[in-house]
N, C-alpha and C positions, 0 to 999 in steps of 0.2 A: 443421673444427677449427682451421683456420690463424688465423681472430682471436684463439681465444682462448690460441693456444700464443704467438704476437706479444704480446700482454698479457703473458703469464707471463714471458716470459723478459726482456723488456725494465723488467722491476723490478728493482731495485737491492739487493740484499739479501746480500750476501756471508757465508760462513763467520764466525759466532760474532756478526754484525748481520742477523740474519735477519728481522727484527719487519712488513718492509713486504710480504716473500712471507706471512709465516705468516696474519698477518691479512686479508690477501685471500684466500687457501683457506680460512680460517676464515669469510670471508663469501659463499664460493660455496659450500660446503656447506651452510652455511645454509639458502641460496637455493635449495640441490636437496634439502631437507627432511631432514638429514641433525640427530642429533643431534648438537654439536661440544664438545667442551674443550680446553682450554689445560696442558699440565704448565708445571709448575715452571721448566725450561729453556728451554721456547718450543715444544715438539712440540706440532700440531695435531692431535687426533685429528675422526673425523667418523661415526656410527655408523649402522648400518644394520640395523634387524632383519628375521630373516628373514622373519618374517610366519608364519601359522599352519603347524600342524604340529610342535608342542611343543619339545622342548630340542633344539635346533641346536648342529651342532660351531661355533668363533669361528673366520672367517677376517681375518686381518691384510692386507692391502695397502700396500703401504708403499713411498714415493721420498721425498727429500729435496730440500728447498729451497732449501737454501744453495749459492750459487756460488764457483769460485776468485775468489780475492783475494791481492793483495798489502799491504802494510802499511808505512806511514811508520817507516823506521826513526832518519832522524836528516835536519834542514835542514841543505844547504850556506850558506854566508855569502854565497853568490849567489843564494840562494832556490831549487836545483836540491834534489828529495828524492830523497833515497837510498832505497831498496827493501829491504823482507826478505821472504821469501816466506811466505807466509797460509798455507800447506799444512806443509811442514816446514821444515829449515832442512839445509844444506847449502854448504860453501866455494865452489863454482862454479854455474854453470845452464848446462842442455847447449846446444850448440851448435845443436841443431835445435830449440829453444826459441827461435831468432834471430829469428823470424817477432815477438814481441814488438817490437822496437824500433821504430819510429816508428806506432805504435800509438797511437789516441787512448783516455784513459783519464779518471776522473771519480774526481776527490780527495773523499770523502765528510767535508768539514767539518767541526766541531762549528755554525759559523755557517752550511752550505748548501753543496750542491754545488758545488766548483771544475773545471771545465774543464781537462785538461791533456792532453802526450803523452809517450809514451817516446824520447826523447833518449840518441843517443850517438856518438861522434864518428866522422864517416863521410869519406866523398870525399874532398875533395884534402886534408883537413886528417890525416886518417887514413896518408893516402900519405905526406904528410910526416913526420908526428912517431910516429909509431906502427907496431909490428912485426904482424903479419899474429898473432892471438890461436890458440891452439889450444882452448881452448875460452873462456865467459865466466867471468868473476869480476859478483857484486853490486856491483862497483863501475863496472863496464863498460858502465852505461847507467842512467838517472836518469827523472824525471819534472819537466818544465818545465811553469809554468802559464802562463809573464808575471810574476807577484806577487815581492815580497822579500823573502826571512825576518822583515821586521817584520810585513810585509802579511800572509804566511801564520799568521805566532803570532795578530797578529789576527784574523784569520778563525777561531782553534781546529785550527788542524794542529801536532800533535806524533806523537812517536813515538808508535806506534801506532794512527794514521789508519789508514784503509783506500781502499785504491785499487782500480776496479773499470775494467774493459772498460767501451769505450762505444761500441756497439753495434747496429745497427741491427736487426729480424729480418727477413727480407723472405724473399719467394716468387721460388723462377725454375720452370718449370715445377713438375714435379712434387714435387720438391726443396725444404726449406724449409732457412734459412741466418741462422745468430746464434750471442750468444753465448748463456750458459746452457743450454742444452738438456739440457746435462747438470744439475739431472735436471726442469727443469720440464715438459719434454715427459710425462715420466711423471705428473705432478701433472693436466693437461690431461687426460689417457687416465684418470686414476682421477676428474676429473670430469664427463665424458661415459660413465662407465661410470654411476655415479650417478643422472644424469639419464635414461638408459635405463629401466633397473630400478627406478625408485623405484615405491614401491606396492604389488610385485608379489613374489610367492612365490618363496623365495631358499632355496638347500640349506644353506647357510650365515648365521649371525648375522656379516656384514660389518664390522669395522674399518677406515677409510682412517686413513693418517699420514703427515702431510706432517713428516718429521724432521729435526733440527738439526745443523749440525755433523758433518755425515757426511764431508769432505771431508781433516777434520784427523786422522781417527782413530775414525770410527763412535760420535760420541759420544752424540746422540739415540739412536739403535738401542738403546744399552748401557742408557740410563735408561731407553728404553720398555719393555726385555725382563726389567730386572731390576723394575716397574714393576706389569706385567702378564704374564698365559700367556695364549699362543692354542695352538689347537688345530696351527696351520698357518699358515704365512707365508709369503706371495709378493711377493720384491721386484720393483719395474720398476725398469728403471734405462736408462741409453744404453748401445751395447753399440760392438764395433770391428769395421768391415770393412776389410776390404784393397783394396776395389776404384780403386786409384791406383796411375799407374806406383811401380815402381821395387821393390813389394811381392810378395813369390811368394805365389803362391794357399796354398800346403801351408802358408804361416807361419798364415795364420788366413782359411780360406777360408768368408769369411761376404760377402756383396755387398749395396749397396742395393735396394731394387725387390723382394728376393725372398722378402720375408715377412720379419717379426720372428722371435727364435730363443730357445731353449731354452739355458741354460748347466749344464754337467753340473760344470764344478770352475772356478774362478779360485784366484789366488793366496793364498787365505784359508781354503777351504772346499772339500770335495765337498760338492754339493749333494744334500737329499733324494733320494732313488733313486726310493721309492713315490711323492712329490709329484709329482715330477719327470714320471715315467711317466702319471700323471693326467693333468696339464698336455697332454704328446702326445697320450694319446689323444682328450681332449675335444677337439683343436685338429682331428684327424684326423676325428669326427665332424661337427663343421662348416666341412667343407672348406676348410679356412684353411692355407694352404701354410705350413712352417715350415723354420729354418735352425736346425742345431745346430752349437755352439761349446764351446771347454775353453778360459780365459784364462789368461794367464800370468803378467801385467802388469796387472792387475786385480784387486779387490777391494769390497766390497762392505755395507750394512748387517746381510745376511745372515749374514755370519761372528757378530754379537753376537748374532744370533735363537735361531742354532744351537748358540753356545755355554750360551745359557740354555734348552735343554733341549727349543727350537720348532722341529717340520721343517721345514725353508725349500727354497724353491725358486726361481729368477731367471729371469724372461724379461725380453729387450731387444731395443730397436729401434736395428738397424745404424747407425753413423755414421759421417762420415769429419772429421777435424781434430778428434778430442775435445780437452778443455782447452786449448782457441782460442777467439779472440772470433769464429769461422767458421766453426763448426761446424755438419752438414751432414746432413738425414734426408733419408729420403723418405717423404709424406705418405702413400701407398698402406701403407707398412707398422705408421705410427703409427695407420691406421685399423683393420687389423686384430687390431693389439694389444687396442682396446676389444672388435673381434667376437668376440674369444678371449675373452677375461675374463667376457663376457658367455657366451659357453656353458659357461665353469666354472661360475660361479656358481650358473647358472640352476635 
């Protein structure tokens, strides 16, 4: 699966310009005989029936496609952009966010991709004229292309560009390493599930959706659920391990390598009970080792499923450096996310 999570994630498609992820899941579901439509806002759906055996309950599957972004908030008179943050908005950005700054990053144009990186004033010039920050300010680091504020007005950069990571995805062992993953890895696992099962006699009438806008505020979720009803909804999503120094096991003892996990509550939601319980035991019938997690600092398209009336349930595969262009799986557990999915369904 590592070519085609390298595809995935190395598309450019940020929060609220999702059009180049959506239409490539739109044309590998195709490709895996998959019914597909487009909503209104850009949600892909992709459909699957279950095949004989009469009315079938509708299962949903669901990740999103859109990645963090930042946003052109305003040109300096030296051609440096200032930043606003694509997620929410907030007077400072925390200081373990500092990983940011010299960061290469891709000015998505009106005229084509600009090249750039994050800029901010470091080394000697820091020692000298500057007090030791206690945390950031948006003004405390920039985006240099090369180009001039004329140069850039011509190209089509104004407020409200979007600025994305730029990214390589690459393999080291067992490990795969990029940005996006959060959530195209799920995207990847619902289309290798896909390609497994097509054809074949399914307990459920299947929905895939690849959704919009999840990153500002679940806002695909919200149109899909107020949109349509399913029976049951299970989102993928990236999930958080601890396994890096400096983390106590007890804050959130989940590790790479040890299987994808089950989420019982985030900051949004307790999750289905009865789904939930499904989920384990089919995982438990086909040997598929699993991790369980409660988040605290997380949140999900699952809270709009469940507020519309859908039991939801969340599994996710471990990572480490979420919301970094470095973030970090392990390929052993993103495969048995499909084995799993494939003995629900089946």
């Amino acid at each position: 699966m590592f070519e085609l999570i390298k595809e995935l994630t190395e598309i450019v498609a940020p929060c609220g310009q999702e059009a180049a992820i959506t239409a490539r899941m739109q044309a590998l579901w195709d490709e895996a005989g998959l019914q597909t439509e487009r909503t209104r806002i850009g949600n892909v759906l992709g459909r699957m029936n279950g095949g004989a055996g009469g009315d079938k309950k509708k299962l949903l599957l669901a990740a999103h496609g859109d990645e963090l972004t930042f946003l052109v908030r305003d040109v300096h008179p030296d051609g440096f952009l200032w930043l606003a943050n694509g997620q929410g908005w907030t007077r400072t950005w925390s200081m373990r966010n500092a990983f940011t700054i010299g960061q290469r990053v891709t000015v998505l144009a009106r005229s084509g991709p600009i090249d750039g990186f994050i800029g901010a004033a470091t080394g000697h010039i820091a020692t000298l004229a500057l007090p030791e920050p206690s945390d950031l300010t948006w003004n405390d680091f920039w985006v240099e292309t090369g180009l001039t504020r004329e140069e850039l007005r011509a190209r089509g950069v104004t407020a409200g560009t979007r600025v994305v990571w730029s990214a390589e995805t690459a393999r080291r062992g067992p490990y795969v390493t990029g940005k996006a993953l959060d959530d195209r890895v799920s995207l990847a696992v619902m289309t290798e599930l896909a390609r497994r099962v097509r054809g074949k006699n399914l307990r459920w009438d299947v929905t895939l959706a690849c959704t919009v806008q999840e990153e500002i505020g679940l806002i695909g979720a919200a149109a899909l659920a107020a949109r349509e009803q399913f029976d049951a909804a299970i989102i993928i999503e990236i999930g958080l391990a601890s396994d890096i120094p400096g983390v106590r096991d007890d804050a959130l003892p989940m590790r790479l390598g040890d299987g994808p996990a089950l989420i019982h509550k985030d900051s949004g939601v307790h999750y289905d009970h009865a789904l939930t319980a499904s989920l384990e035991r089919s995982a438990a019938e086909a040997g598929i080792a699993l991790q369980h997690g409660v988040y605290t600092s997380f949140a999900s398209d699952g809270m709009s499923f469940m507020k519309a009336d859908i039991p939801t349930a969340m599994m996710v595969f471990p990572a480490r450096y979420t919301h970094s262009p470095f973030e970090t799986a392990h390929l052993g557990d993103i495969a048995a996310m499909v084995d799993w999915l494939e003995a629900f369904v089946m």
